[in-house]
N, C-alpha and C positions, 0 to 999 in steps of 0.2 A: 504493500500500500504506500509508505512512504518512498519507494521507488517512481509512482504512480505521479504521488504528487509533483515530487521535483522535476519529473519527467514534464508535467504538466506547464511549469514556474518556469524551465529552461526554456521552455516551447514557445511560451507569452514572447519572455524576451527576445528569443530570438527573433519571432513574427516582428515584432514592435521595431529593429532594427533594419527589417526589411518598408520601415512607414518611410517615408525622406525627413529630413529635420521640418520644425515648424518655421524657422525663419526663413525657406526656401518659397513660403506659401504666398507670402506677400511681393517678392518679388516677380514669383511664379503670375500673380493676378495683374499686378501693375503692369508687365510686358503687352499685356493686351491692349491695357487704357493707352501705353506709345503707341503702340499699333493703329489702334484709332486714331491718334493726333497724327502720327507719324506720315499714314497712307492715307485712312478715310476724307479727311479734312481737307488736304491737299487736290485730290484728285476730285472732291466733290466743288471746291472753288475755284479749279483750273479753267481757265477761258482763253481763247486764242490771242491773240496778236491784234490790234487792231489794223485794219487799211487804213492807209490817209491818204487824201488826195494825189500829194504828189508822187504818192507810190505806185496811183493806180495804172501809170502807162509800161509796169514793169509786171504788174498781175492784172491782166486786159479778163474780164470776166468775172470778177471775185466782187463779193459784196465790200461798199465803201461805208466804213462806219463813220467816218468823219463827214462826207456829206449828209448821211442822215441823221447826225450828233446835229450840226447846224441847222438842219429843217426842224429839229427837236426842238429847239433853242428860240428859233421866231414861232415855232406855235405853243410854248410855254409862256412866251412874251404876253400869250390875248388873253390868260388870267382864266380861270374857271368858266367852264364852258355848259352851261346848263340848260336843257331845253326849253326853247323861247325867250332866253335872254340875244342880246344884241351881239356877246360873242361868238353863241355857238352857230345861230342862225343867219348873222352875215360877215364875221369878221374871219371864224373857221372857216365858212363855206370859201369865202373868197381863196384863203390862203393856199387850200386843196385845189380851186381850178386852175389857180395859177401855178403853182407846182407842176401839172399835170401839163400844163400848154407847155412850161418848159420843157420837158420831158419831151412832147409831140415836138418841138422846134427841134431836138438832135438827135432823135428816132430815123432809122433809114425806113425812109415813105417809101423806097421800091419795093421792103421786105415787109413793113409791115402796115395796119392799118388800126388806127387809133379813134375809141368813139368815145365821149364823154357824154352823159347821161346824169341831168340834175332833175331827180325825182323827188316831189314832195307827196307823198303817199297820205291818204287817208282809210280806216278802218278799226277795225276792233276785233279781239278775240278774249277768251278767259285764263286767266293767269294764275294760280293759286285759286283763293277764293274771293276774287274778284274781277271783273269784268272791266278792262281795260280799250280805250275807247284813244284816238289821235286823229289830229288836223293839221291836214299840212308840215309836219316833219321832212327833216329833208337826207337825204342822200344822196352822196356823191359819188357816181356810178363809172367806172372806165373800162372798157373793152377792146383789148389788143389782141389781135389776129394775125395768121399769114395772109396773105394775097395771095397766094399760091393754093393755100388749105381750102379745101370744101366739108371740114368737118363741123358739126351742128352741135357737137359736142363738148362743151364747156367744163373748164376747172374754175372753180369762186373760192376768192379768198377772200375776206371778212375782216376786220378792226372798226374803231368807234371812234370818234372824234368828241362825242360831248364829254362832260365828268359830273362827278357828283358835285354840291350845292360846296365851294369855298376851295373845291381841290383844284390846282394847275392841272392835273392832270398829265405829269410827265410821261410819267410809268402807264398809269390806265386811263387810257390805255393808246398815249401820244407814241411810246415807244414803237408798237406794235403799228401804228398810222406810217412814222418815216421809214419805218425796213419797209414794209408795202410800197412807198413812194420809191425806195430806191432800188427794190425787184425789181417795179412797174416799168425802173431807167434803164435796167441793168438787159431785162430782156429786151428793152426796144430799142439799145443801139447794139443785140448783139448780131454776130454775121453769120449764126445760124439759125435758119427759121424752127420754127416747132410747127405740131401739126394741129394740135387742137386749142380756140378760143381760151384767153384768160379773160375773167372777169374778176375785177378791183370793185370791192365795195367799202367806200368809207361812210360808216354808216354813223344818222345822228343824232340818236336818241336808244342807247342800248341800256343808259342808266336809269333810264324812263318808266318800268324797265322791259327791253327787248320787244320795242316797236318799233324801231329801224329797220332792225332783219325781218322782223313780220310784213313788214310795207314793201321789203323788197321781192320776198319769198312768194308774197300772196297776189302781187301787183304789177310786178316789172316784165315788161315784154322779154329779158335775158333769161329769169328764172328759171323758165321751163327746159331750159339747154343745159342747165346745169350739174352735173352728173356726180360730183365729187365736191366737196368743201373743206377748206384748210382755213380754220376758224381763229383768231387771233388773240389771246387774252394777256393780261396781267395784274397779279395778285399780291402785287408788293411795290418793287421797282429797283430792277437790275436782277444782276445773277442767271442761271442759265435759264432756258424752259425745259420743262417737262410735257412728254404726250401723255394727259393723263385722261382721254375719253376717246374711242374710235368707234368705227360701225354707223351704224346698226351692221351687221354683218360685215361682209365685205374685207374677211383677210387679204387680198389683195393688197389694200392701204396700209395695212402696217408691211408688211413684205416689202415694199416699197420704199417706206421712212426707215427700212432696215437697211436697205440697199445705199440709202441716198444721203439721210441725215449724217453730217461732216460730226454732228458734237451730240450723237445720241445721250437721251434720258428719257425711262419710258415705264411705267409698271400698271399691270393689270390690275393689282391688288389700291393704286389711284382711282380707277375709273370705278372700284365695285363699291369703293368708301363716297367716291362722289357722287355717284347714282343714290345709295342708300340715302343721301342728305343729309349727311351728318356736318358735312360741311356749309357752312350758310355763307353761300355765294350760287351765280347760276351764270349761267354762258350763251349768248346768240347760237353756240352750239343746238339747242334744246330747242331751238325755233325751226333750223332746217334741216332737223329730225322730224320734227313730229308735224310739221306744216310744210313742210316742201319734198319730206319723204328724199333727202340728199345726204348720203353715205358721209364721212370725210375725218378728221384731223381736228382735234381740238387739242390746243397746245397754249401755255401757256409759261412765263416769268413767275417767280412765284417768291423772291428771297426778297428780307425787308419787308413784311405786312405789315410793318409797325407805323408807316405811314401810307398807307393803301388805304383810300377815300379821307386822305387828308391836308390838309397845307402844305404837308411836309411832302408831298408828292411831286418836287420840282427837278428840274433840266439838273442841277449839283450833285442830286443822288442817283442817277440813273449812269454809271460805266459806258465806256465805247467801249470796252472791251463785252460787255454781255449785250452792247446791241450788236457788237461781230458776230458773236456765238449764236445769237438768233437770225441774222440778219443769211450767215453762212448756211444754217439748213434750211431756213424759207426760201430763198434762191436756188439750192440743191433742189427740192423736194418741189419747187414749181418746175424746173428744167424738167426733172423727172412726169410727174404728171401730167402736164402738155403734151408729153411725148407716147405716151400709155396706151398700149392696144384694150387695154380692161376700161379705160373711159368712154370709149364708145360702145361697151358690151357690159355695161356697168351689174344690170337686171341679170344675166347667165352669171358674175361672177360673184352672186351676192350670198352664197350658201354658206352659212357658221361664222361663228363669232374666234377671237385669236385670243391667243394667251401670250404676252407680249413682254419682255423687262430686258434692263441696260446691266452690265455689271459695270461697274463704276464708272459710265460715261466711255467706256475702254471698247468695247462690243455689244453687240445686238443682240435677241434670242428672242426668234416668236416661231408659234405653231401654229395649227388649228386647234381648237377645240375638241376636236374629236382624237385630234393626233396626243394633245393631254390628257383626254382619258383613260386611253390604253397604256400612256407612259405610266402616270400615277397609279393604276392596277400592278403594271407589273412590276414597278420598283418597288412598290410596299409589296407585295409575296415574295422579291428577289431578298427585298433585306431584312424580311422575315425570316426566310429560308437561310442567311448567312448567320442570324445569330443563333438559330436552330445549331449547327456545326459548330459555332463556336462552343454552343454549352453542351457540346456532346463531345469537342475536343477536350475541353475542360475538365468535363468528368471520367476520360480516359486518363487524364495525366494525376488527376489528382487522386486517383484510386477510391471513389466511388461516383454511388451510381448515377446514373442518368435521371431516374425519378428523384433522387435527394437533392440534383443539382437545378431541375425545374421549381420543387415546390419553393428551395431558397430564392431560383429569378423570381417566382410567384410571386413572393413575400417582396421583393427589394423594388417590383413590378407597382404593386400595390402604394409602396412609400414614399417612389418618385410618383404617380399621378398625385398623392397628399400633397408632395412639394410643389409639383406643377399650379395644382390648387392654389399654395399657400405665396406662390411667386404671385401670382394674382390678387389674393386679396390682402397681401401685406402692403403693399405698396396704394390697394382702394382704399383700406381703412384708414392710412396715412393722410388719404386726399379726403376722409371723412371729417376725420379727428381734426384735419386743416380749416374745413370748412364750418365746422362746430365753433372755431376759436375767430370765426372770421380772417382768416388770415388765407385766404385762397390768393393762384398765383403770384406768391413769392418766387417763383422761376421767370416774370415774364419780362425785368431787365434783366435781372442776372440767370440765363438761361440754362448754368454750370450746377447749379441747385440740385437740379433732378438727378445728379450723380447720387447725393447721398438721402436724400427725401424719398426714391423710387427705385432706382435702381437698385440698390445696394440692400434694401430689402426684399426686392425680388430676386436675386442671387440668394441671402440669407434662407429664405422661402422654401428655393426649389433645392437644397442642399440639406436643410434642417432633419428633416425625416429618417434619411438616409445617415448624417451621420451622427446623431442619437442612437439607432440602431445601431452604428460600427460601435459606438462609447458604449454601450451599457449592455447589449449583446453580445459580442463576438461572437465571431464564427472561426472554433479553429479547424474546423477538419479540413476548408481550403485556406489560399493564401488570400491576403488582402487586397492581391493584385488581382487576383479574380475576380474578387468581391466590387473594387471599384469598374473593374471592368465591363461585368453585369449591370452597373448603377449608367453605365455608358448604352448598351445594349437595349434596357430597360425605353431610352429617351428615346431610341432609334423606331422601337416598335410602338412608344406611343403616338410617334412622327408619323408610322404609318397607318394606324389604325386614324389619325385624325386626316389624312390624307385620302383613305378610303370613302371615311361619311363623309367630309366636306363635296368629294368627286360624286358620290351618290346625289347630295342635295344639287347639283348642276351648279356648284359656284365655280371660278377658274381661278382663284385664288390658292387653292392645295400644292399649285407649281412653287410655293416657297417651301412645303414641306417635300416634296420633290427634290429641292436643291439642298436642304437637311442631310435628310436619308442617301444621295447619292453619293457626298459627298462620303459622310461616314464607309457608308456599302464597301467603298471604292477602300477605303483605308483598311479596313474587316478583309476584305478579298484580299489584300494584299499579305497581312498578317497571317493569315490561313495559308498563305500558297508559299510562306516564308517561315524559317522557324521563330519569328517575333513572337508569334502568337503564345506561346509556352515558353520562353527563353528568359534567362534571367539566372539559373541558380544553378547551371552549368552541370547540371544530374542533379544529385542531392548531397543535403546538408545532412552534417551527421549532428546529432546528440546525442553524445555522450557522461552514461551516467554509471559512477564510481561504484558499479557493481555486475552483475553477470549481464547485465542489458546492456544492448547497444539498439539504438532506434534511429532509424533514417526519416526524412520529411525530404520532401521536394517542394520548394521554394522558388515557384515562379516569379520575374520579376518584373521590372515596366518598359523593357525595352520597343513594348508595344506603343507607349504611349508616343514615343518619339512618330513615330509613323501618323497615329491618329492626328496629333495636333500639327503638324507639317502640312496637313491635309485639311485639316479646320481652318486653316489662314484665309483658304478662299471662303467658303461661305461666313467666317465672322466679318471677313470686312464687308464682304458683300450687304449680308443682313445689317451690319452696322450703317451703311451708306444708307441702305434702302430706308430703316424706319429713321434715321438723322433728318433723311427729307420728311418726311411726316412731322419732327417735332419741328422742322425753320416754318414748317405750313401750318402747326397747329398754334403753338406758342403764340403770336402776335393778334389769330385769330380768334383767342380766346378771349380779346379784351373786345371783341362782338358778337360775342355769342349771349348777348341779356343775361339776365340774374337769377333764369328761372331753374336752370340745372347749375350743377357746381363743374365750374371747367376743370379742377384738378383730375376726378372722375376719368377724363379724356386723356390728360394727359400721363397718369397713371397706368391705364390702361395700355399706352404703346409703349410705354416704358417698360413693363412688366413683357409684354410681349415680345418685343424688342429682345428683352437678356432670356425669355426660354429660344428666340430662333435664335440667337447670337452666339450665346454661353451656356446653351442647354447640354452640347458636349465637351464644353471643357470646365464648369466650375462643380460637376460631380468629381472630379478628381482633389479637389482639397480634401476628398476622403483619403488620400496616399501621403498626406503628411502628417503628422503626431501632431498631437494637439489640435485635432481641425475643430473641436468644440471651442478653443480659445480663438480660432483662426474668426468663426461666425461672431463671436463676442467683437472683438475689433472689429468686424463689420457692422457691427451694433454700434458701438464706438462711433464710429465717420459717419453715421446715420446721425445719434444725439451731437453732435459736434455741426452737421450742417443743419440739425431742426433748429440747433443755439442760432446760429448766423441767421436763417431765414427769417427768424424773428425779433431780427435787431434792423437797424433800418436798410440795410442789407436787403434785405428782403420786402422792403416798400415797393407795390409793383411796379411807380410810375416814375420815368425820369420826362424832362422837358424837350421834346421838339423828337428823341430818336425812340422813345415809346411811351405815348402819351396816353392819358387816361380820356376815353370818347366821351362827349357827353352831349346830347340828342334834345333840346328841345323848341318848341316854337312856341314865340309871343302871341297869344290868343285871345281875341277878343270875342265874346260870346255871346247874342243875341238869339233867344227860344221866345218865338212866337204860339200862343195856343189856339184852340180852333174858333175863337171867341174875335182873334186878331191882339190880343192882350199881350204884354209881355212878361213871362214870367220871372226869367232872366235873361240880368245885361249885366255880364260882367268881365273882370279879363284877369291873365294872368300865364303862367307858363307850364305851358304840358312835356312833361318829361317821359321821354320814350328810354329806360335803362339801358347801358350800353355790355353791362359786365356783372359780375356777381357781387358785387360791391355796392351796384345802384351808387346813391352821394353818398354814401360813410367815409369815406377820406376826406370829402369836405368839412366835417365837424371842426375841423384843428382849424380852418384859414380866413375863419372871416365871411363866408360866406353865406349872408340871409338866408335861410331855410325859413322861419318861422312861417307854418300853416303849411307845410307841406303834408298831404293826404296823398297814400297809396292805393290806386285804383283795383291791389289784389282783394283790399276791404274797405274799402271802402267807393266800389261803382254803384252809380245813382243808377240801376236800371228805368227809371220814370224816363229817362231820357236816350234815343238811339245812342248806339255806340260808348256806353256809361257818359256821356257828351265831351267825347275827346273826339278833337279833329284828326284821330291816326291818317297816317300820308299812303302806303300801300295795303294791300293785305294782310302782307309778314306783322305790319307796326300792330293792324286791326287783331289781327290772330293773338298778339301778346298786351292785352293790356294790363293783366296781370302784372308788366313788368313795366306798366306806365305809373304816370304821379302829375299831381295837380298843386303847384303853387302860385293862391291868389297875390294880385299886386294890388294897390291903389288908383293907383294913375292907369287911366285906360290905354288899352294900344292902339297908336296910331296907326291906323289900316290906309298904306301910301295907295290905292287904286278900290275902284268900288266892286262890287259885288252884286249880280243883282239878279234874283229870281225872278220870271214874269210867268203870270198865267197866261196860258191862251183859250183857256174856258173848258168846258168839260161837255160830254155828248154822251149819250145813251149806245149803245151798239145796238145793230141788229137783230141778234138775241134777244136783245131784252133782260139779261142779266149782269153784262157787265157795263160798269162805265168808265168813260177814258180821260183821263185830266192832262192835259198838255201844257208844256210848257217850253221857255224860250232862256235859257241862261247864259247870262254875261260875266265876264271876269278876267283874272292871271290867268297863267299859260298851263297855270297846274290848279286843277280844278276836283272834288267830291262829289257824289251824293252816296246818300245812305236811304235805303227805302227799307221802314219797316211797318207790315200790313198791321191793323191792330186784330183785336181780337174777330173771330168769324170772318173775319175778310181773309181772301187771297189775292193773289196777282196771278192773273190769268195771260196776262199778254203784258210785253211790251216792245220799246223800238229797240235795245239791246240786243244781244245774242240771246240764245235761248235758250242756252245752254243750263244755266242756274235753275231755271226754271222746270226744265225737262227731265234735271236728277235732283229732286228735291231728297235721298236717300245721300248725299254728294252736298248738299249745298242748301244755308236754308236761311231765312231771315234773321238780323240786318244785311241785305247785299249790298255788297260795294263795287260803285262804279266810278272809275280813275278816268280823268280826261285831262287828256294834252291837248297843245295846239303849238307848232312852231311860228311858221310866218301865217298863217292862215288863223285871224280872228275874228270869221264868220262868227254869231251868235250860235249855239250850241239848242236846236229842237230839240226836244223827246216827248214821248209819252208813256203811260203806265196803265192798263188798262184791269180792272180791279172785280170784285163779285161779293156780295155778302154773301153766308148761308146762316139762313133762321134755322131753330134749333125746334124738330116737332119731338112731340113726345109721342108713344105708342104704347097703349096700357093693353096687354095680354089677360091679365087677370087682377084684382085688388093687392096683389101681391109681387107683378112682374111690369117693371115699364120699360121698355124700350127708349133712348134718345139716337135722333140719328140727323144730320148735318142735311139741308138740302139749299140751294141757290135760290135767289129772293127773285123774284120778278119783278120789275122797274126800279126805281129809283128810290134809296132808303135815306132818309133826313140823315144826320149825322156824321161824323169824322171817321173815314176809311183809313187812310194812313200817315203813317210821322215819317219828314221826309227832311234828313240832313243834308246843306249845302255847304260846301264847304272850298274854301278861294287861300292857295299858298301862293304865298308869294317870295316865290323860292332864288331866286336871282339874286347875286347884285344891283340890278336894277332898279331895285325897289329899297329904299330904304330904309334902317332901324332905326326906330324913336330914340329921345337921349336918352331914356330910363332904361330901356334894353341895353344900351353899349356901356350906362355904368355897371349895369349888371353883369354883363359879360367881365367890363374889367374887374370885378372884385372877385373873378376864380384865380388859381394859382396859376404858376407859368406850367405845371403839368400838365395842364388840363386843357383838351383843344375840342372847341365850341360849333360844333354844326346845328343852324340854327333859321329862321324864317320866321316875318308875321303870318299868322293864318287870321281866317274871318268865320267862325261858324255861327254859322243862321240853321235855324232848328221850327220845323212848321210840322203844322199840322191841318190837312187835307179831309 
């Protein structure tokens, strides 16, 4: 027995000297975070060279950044460009035709033929949940051709000229206007022709939002020749673009920007986050999808959101080197296009969607769809099948059996999903606990945060499980190199089995756990076909015990691991690239995302994600070094060390000017009319639309009048439509939860009038409904809200009809958005209405029936409450002095997008 024991005590030790030291652990982990700074970083900021002018006679063909740096520059000059103001409607318009003549002056007229097309479109369609209406918008349309070509076949390329309400509008989305201006140059003085029509649409009114491209798509004599679109966007200002939307179908088009794209960036796992909507942004893209039914390219700039729809959006932060970068595959990828036997056969090429991604900007990689299904099958049964072998190699070297060595993966199977779990929710609870304490978004200047707030618990997380069971468990009848080995195996097979159901449910996103498992597979097959796989202890170790025993052990060691991790270099930097770009896109994006969800939540979330696809195969291995219980403690450590910093002012989200805090509201003056003619209220003040999780609570510290501020989460008057806030789109209408009402004193001065007219009311034909018509005057950004009252409906009106026709989809108060560019006709409509009186139906003394039926003629009394409502959203229009002292007394963090409105409240 005491032979037994010591046998046992020699045994420990010896194991324990096959762990690596524990100081090897932290330098082991840190090589990684170089790794990231070292490669990821670099190769995700690398951008070309730019062109300059006087180089261009030495590269004849190449996109010129410095001439379209300078067109930047005079159309940053005309200052915020908003629809129906005087610069987007004649000072843009101007500057686009004249550009373009220049252009047609050095164009070779033999090769080609040049048409310009200034459309001011009128029409409407439904956009969310409401009903959007334009007059007279304008776009500025160019069509360049061969002379030689008879092809009918058009490629459309896309960008915006207007911007939101106080942005220059460098980035969004000016940048994406001058590469188009200087494609547009670049093909028309080149000396070889193409075969199929380009179509240049600078379109002006896409912040409106996206009645440009409707007016062009739905209206324009080119539209229907359309076949392809390469749609233009930017979500920041500067840095590279990403293709992050393709299709509807049509692999072709990625194949293409595979071939063609000089500075690819591209991932599916983009387009299936921004479809979902989790992103609150939206693209002209979504217009000539779903209303002109055109395949195409959605591509966008996307670094810097932090001034994206804001002042700080000017000509100083937008690089020539990243209008190169973009400037080089719009020029590529139009050459290409133009040239394309698939654009005229657009409808035979349209069968399946692609699964498309960049590795680090370095190469391309897309498939079909169908061709990722079968891949994803078989890699998961392939590296299923290899770790099968391994734990059958395993259990030949280690002398026993097969079934002992299954039910221990079982077990180790079972404690990695708990960590996978716990890499998840250690890092959400983090963004709970954050948000409890009010202190959300502390990463959103200092972006470095999320190392120790998220990360560093999701590594903690997904390791904890596993190596509490190595601490307080052991296992000695195999070695530890097993033991972590299996903890590696374990992730492989969970990679596959989530690769399986993700491919069942039809998503194409499982191509990342694809490039997981492969990569591993690849390292497995090699260790298998090598003596790695079992090497290390060079036969066996003896123990030796000072008496008639002598007992051998075989002591595998890690010479595998050299292999594995040599092999992980590609997919960690890979994965680290890929989700790095989700946090530059989420980060700035969270300070507009309203106050109704908690953005940590988000960012937690790709965090977490983030280190199971990054370091899901390399930080089960801090189970090979002693002490990895103290190893997670340290990581506990730099977690409480970065929650200290995050909340010292450190962690304040907002600095001035390069990431400011949004804040959203309009001076409102409010007149409700009742059905008497009476007024019940006239008063004014400011309607605050939240911008962030925050709402105003960092105002408390700076001075800034709050008193009487009322949150519309509790406090909407429903007596009145819309709890009586003038909301500007849908989105604002859909969230007033995350609006707020502060009265002033002093009325607002409303710089232009407003003015409802009746034009009488008439009986229909029926005999059931009646129609009240009216004639409305105003700004160029105009309301209504129509809500039926009680037993009335609306049966007809002059809108779309859509609202009306899925009342299961859409239901009262509707809202209908009217624009007008240069076109300030009076704005008709009508509303045609019905009461139903209420009969009763008595079955017996005991059973009554009620049931709804349509009135016959005309019923005395008020039908419906009908909001009107007048922004006056320009420069053009001036702010009272009480607005601008108010505005001055926020802090320099805080940057004010703002407007008088006019709501007038009736009743019909």
């Amino acid at each position: 027995y005491s032979a037994t024991v010591l046998y046992n005590v020699l045994l420990k030790k010896r194991e324990s000297r096959r762990r690596l030291q524990w100081y090897h652990a932290p330098t082991f982990l840190l090589l990684w975070v170089a790794l990231f700074y070292a490669v990821v970083l670099p190769l995700f900021n690398r951008l070309p060279d730019p062109v300059t002018i006087a180089h261009e006679p030495l590269k004849p063909g190449e996109f010129v950044a410095e001439r379209a740096q300078q067109m930047l520059y005079e159309l940053n000059r005309i200052g915020p460009r908003v629809v129906g103001s005087m610069a987007n409607e004649k000072e843009a318009v101007n500057f686009l035709i004249s550009e373009v003549r220049k252009i047609r002056e050095e164009m070779h007229s033999d090769l080609y033929q040049l048409e310009l097309s200034h459309q001011q479109p009128t029409g409407s369609f439904v956009l969310g949940t409401m009903t959007s209406l334009y007059q007279g918008i304008q776009n500025v349309v160019v069509k360049l051709s061969t002379k030689s070509s008879n092809s009918s076949s058009s490629l459309l390329l896309n960008s915006h000229f207007d911007s939101k309400p106080g942005s220059p509008g460098a980035g969004d989305d000016g940048t994406m206007v001058v590469v188009m201006l200087e494609v547009l140059r670049q093909m028309a003085i080149s000396e070889t022709p193409f075969q199929h029509p380009i179509v240049f649409l600078f379109n002006g009114a896409e912040e409106n939002p996206l009645q440009g491209s409707h007016g062009f798509v739905t209206q324009h004599e080119w539209a229907a020749d359309c076949k392809a679109v390469i749609n233009l966007e930017v979500g920041g200002s500067g840095g590279p673009d990403i293709l992050f939307q393709s299709g509807p179908n049509n692999p072709w088009l990625v194949q293409y920007y595979k071939n063609n794209a000089k500075h690819p960036m591209a991932s599916t796992l983009a387009e299936e986050i921004f479809q979902f909507g989790i992103l609150p942004s939206d693209t002209d893209f979504r217009i000539f999808r779903d209303y002109g039914h055109i395949p195409g390219l959605d591509i966008a700039q996307f670094s810097n959101g932090y001034v994206y729809h804001t002042a700080f959006d000017r000509f100083d932060v937008v690089s020539r080197r990243s209008i190169q970068s973009t400037g080089d595959n719009v020029l590529s990828l139009v050459r290409a296009f133009s040239n394309a036997s698939e654009l005229a056969e657009s409808e035979d090429k349209s069968g399946g969607h692609s699964v498309f991604f960049d590795f680090l900007g370095l190469f391309f990689v897309t498939y079909t769809e169908k061709t990722g299904i079968i891949l994803n099958y078989c890699l998961a049964g392939l590296s299923i099948l290899l770790v099968v072998i391994s734990l059958w190699r395993m259990a030949s070297t280690s002398e026993v059996s097969l079934g002992q060595i299954s039910i221990w993966f079982l077990i180790i199977l079972g404690l990695h999903l708990v960590g996978c779990l716990l890499s998840i929710a250690l890092p959400i609870l983090m963004a709970v606990l954050y948000d409890i304490g009010d202190r959300t978004m502390t990463y959103y200047s200092n972006n470095w945060l999320v190392i120790g707030l998220y990360i560093c618990p999701a590594i903690i997380g997904l390791v904890l499980p596993s190596t509490l069971y190595h601490a307080f468990k052991p296992n000695n009848k195999i070695s530890i190199s097993y033991q972590v080995h299996m903890g590696l195996h374990v992730h492989c097979v969970a990679m596959a089995i989530l690769a399986i159901i993700m491919t069942a449910l039809g998503l194409r996103t499982p191509y990342m756990c694809m490039v997981s498992i492969f990569f591993y597979s690849a390292s497995l097959l090699i260790n298998l076909l090598s003596t790695l796989h079992g090497r290390g202890g060079c036969g066996k170790d003896v123990v030796s015990i000072p008496s008639k025993y002598e007992i051998s052990y075989r002591f595998p060691g890690y010479y595998w691991v050299l292999t594995t991790q040599i092999i992980q270099l590609m997919p960690f930097v890979y994965f680290c690239y890929l989700f790095y770009i989700f946090l530059v896109i989420f980060f700035p994006a969270m300070g507009r995302n309203r106050d109704s969800a908690n953005p940590d939540m988000l960012i937690a979330l790709i965090c977490a994600m983030g280190t199971l696809f990054a370091l899901g195969f390399v930080v089960p291995l801090i189970n090979m070094f002693r002490w990895s219980t103290f190893i997670l403690i340290g990581l506990g450590v730099v977690t409480f060390v970065f929650c200290m910093i995050s909340v010292s002012e450190v962690g304040f989200p907002y600095r001035p000017r390069t990431s400011v805090m949004r804040v959203n509201f309009l001076e409102t003056r409010r007149i409700f009319y009742e059905f008497d003619g009476t007024v019940s209220v006239n008063d004014s003040g400011y309607y605050f639309d939240y911008q962030d999780r925050h709402a105003l609570r960092p105002l408390q510290d700076y001075g800034v009048n709050m008193t009487g501020l009322t949150s519309m989460a509790s406090d909407c008057n429903e007596d009145y439509v819309m709890c009586g806030m003038p909301c500007f789109w849908s989105s604002w209408c859909r969230s007033l939860s995350s609006a707020a009402w502060l009265p002033r004193d002093t009325e607002v001065e409303i710089p232009k009038a407003l003015d409802l007219v009746s034009l009488g009311t008439e009986m229909l034909e029926s005999g059931k409904s009646k129609r009240f018509k009216f004639e409305l005057t105003g700004p160029p950004h105009m309301g209504l809200y129509i809500r039926p009252l009680q037993r009335v409906t609306v049966e007809d009106w002059s809108f779309e009809r859509i609202m009306l026709d899925q009342p299961q989809k859409y239901s009262a108060p509707y809202q209908i958005y009217f624009s007008y560019g240069v076109d300030d006709t009076p704005f008709e409509f009508h509303i045609d209405l019905a009461v139903s009186c209420i009969y009763k139906l008595y079955i017996s003394n005991f059973i009554q029936i009620n049931f709804l039926q349509k009135s016959d003629g005309d019923v005395d009394g008020p039908y419906f409450e009908l909001g009107v409502v007048g922004h006056y959203v320009s420069k053009d229009f001036k702010r009272d002095a009480t607005t601008r002292q108010f505005i001055a007394d926020f802090p320099d963090f805080v940057y004010i997008m703002e407007w008088p409105s006019l709501f007038k409240r009736y009743i019909f």
